[in-house]
N, C-alpha and C positions, 0 to 999 in steps of 0.2 A: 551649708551648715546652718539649722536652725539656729536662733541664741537670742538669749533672754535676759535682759538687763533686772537687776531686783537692788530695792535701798530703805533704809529703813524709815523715810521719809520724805517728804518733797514739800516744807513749810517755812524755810527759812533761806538765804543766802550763808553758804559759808564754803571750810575748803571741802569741805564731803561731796557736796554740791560742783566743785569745779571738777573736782574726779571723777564723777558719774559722767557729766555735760562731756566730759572728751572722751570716755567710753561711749557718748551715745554719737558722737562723733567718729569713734572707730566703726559702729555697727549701726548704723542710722536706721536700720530696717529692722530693729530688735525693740519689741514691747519694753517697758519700761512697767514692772511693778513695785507698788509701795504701800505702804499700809494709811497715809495720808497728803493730800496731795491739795496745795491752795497756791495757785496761777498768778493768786495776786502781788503774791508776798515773792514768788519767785518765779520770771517769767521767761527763764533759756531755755525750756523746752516747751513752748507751743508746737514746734514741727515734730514733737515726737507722741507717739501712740503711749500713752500714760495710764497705765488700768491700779484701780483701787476696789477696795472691798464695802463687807459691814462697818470697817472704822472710821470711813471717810465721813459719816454722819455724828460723830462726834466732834465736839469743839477744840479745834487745836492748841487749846490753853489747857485743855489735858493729856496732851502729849503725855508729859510724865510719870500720870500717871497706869499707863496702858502697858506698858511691859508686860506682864504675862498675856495681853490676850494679842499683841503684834506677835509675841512667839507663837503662841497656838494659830494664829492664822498664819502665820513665814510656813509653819511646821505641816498644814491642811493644805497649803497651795498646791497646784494640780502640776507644776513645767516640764510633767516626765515625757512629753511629745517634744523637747527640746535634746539639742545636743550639744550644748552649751550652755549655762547657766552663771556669767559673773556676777555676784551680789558684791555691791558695794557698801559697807557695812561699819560702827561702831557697836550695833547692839541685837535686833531681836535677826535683822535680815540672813542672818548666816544661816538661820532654822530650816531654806530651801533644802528641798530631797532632788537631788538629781536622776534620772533613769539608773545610772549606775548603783545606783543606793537602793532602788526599790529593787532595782532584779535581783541583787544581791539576796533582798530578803524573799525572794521567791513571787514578788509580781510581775503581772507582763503586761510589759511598757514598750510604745514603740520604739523606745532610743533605749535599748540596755548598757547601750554604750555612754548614753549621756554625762557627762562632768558637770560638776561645780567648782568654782575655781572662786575662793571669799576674798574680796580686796580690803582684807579687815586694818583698819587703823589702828586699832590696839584693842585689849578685851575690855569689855562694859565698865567706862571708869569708874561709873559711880558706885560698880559691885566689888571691882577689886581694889587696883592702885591709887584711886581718889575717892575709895572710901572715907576715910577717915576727916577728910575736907570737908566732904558732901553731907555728912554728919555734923558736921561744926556748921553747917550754913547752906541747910539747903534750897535759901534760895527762896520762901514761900514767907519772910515777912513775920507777921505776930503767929502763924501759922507752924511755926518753926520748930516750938518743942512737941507740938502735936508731930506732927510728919518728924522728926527725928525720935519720936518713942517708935511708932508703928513701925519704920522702916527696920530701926535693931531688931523689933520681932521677925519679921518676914524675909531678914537680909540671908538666913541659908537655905531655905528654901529655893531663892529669887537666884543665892549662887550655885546652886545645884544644875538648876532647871538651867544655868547657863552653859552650865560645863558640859550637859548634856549634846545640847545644840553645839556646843563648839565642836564636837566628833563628826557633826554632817558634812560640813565640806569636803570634796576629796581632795583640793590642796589649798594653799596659802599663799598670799601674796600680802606684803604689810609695807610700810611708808619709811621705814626707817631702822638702824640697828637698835635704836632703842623700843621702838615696839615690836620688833623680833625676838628681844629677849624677855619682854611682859608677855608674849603669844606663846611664849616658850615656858617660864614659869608659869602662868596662869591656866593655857588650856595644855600645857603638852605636847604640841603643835608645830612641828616647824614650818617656817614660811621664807618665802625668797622676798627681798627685796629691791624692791620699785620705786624710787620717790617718787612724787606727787607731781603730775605737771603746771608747770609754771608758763604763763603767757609773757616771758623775757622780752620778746621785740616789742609787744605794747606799752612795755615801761622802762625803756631803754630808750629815754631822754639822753640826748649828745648835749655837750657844751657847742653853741653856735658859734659861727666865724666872728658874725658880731663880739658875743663876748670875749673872745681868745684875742682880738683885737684891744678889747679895750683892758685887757689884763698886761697886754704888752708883746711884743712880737719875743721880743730878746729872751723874755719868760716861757713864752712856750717854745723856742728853740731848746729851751736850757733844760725841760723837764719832759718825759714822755706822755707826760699828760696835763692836760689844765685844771686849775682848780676847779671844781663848780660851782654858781653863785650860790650860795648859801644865809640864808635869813636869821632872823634868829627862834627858832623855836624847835622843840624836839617835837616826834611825834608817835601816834599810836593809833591804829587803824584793827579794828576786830569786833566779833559781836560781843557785844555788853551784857559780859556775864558773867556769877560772881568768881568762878573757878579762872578764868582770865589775869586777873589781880588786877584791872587798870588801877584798883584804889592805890596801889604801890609806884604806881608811872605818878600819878595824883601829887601823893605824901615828897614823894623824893624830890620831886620838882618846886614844891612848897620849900622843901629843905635846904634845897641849892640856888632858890628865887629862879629856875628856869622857866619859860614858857615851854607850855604843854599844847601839843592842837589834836584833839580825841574825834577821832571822824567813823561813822559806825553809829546803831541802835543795838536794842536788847533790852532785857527785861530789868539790868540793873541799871538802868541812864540815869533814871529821880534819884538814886540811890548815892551812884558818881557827881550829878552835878549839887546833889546835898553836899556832899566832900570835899567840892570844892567852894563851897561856901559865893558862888560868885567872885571869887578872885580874878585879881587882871590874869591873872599869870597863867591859867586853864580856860580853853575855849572848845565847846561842843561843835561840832559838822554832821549832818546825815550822811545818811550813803551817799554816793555818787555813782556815776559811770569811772572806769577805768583809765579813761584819758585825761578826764577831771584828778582825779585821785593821783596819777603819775606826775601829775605838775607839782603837785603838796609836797609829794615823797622827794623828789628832785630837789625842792628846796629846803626841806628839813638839818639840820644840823645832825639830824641820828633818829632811828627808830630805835622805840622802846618796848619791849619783848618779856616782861616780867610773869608771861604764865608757864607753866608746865606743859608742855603739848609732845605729842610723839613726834609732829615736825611743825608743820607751822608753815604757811605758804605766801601769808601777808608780810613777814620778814623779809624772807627771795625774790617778792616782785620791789622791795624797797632796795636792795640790792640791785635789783635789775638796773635803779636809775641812779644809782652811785652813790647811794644815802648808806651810810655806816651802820650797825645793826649793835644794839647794848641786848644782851639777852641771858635768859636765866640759864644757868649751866647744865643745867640738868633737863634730860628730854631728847627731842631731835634737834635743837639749835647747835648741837658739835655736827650735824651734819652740812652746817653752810659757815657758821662762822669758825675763822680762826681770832685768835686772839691776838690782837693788834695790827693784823693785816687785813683785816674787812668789818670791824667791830670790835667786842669788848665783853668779855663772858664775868658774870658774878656769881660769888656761892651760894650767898643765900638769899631765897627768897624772903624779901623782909625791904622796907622803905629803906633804912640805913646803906644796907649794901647796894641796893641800884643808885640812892647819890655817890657814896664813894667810888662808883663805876662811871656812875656820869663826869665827876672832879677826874677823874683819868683819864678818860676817853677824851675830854678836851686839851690833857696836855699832848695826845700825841699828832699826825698826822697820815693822811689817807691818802692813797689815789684813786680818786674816782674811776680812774680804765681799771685798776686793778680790781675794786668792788664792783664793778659789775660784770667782768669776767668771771670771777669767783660764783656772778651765779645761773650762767653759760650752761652748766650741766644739768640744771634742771628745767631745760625747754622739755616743747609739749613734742618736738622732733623725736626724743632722745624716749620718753615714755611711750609710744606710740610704738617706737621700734622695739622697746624690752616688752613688752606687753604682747604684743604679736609673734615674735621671739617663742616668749612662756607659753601661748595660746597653742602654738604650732605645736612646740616641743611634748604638749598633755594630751590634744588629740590626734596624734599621730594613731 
């Protein structure tokens, strides 16, 4: 079986990115299209065959502004010699035709059998459901009333031409019941859901002998599990950007005098470490490697989780290492947290309610075997197998 990886960009590290990387891991011998693609910025697929078009000569600080012409190029791409086509997608990539799609419309294509099958996240937030955000701030500085005029003009157009593309896939696959049901309002669409794989054993830090010793032998007979060393700071690990809200993990932690440790870039850092004025109590880190970053999360008091996401994957690898998860209620964080047994859900997004989430979460207690069992079900084992699963079940 032919099969064609497609995404709707390759310029950045995030979770979009970890979902492709183990699809290209499922099918190693399947091209890899994208409409932009810079090696430097993100470097897990050297080993794979990476083909880009006319947009890769533009500069990736206008990413944002290309949406119509990633659609028209998603929409012109040739994959009908394929028979398979996964795109993994929040925006233009879903526009792929698979052979089944052209033969239908009366061309002849060597695969009229061919599928697409769209591993969409949820539909174009910034057209639908974080519209109204995206418009409050999007993001572009003194630039902002300009690009928030233009954008209300062009914004039904922009949603037309989406709905359109969203009819091309012949089926769906999405991250969570929360972005099932925006797939379902939004394009119409039903989709099965898959969560996102998570690399659990690389951040499934154990408590050592060493420590269990020194907490007491009589203590860890008495409990099924040991505490784990815990320091004092909370934390928050994502790309830096403003739909995220770190400025809310920021404000809160100002309000409760907690330490904060922000590890991660993006285009709003100047923005976040304006907001933090320099204070002791907020400290910046770059990216890391994985193993690095698992030592942070192991020792945090709690990760802080205040954006909207359809699921979120930097929560579940914190979980992996027994770090408790505060997160905004709304989204796909009811897919990993419960409330009081592995974390801490708030209602509203707003500074107020993540301190009064953080003033809670410290009066209760955890167990770290329990938090990272809890996020056991979202190994890369358990994707790999629904995935293959779906793949069988479509081209049968």
């Amino acid at each position: 079986m032919r099969v064609a990886l497609v995404c709707d960009w390759l310029t950045n590290v995030g979770g979009a990115e970890k979902v492709l990387l183990e699809m290209h891991r499922l099918f190693p011998e399947a091209p890899i299209y994208t409409s932009q693609y810079d090696p430097k910025k993100i470097d897990w697929f050297a080993d794979a065959d990476v083909r880009t078009g006319k947009l890769q000569k533009y500069p990736v600080g206008l990413r944002r502004f290309l949406g119509p012409l990633r659609k028209r190029y998603f929409s012109k791409l040739d994959l009908s010699d394929y028979d398979l086509i996964i795109s993994v997608t929040g925006a233009e990539a879903k526009a792929v035709k698979s052979g089944k799609r052209l033969h239908e419309k009366g061309k002849d294509v060597k695969c009229p059998n061919g599928i697409h099958i769209s591993y969409c996240h949820v539909p174009t937030q910034y057209y639908w459901q974080m519209y109204d955000d995206y418009v409050k701030n999007p993001g572009f500085g003194i630039l902002n009333p300009l690009v928030r005029f233009f954008f209300r003009i062009i914004i039904g157009p922009l949603r037309r031409s989406d709905l359109k593309i969203a009819r091309v896939p012949d089926y769906y696959i999405t991250i969570s019941d929360y972005a099932k049901e925006q797939i379902l309002k939004y394009y119409k669409r039903e989709a099965a859901v898959i969560c996102p794989p998570v690399e659990i054993d690389s951040f499934n830090i154990k408590t050592t002998k060493k420590q269990i010793k020194k907490q007491g032998k009589a203590k860890a007979k008495k409990s099924a599990s040991v505490e784990r060393p815990v320091e004092n700071y909370y934390i928050a690990t994502s790309r830096q950007v403003n739909w995220k809200r770190l400025d809310l993990a920021i404000k809160a932690c100002e309000m409760t005098q907690r330490h904060l440790l922000i590890i991660g870039e993006g285009a709003e850092h100047d923005k976040l470490v304006k907001l933090a004025q320099g204070s002791d109590l907020v400290k910046f880190l770059p990216l890391m490697k994985k193993e690095e970053l698992a030592k942070y999360l192991a020792k945090a008091k709690g990760y802080l989780f205040p954006s909207l996401e359809p699921f979120g994957i930097a929560p579940v690898e914190a979980l992996a290492c027994g770090c408790p998860v505060i997160a905004f209620t709304e989204g796909g964080s009811r897919e990993y947290v419960v409330d009081g047994e592995n974390g801490v859900l708030f209602e509203e997004q707003t500074a107020k309610s993540l301190a009064e989430a953080i003033l809670r979460f410290e009066k209760m207690k955890f167990s770290p075997e329990k938090v990272r069992e809890s996020a056991k079900k979202f190994s890369v084992k358990r994707f790999d197998r629904e995935v293959k699963k779906f793949v069988d079940e479509k081209t049968k």
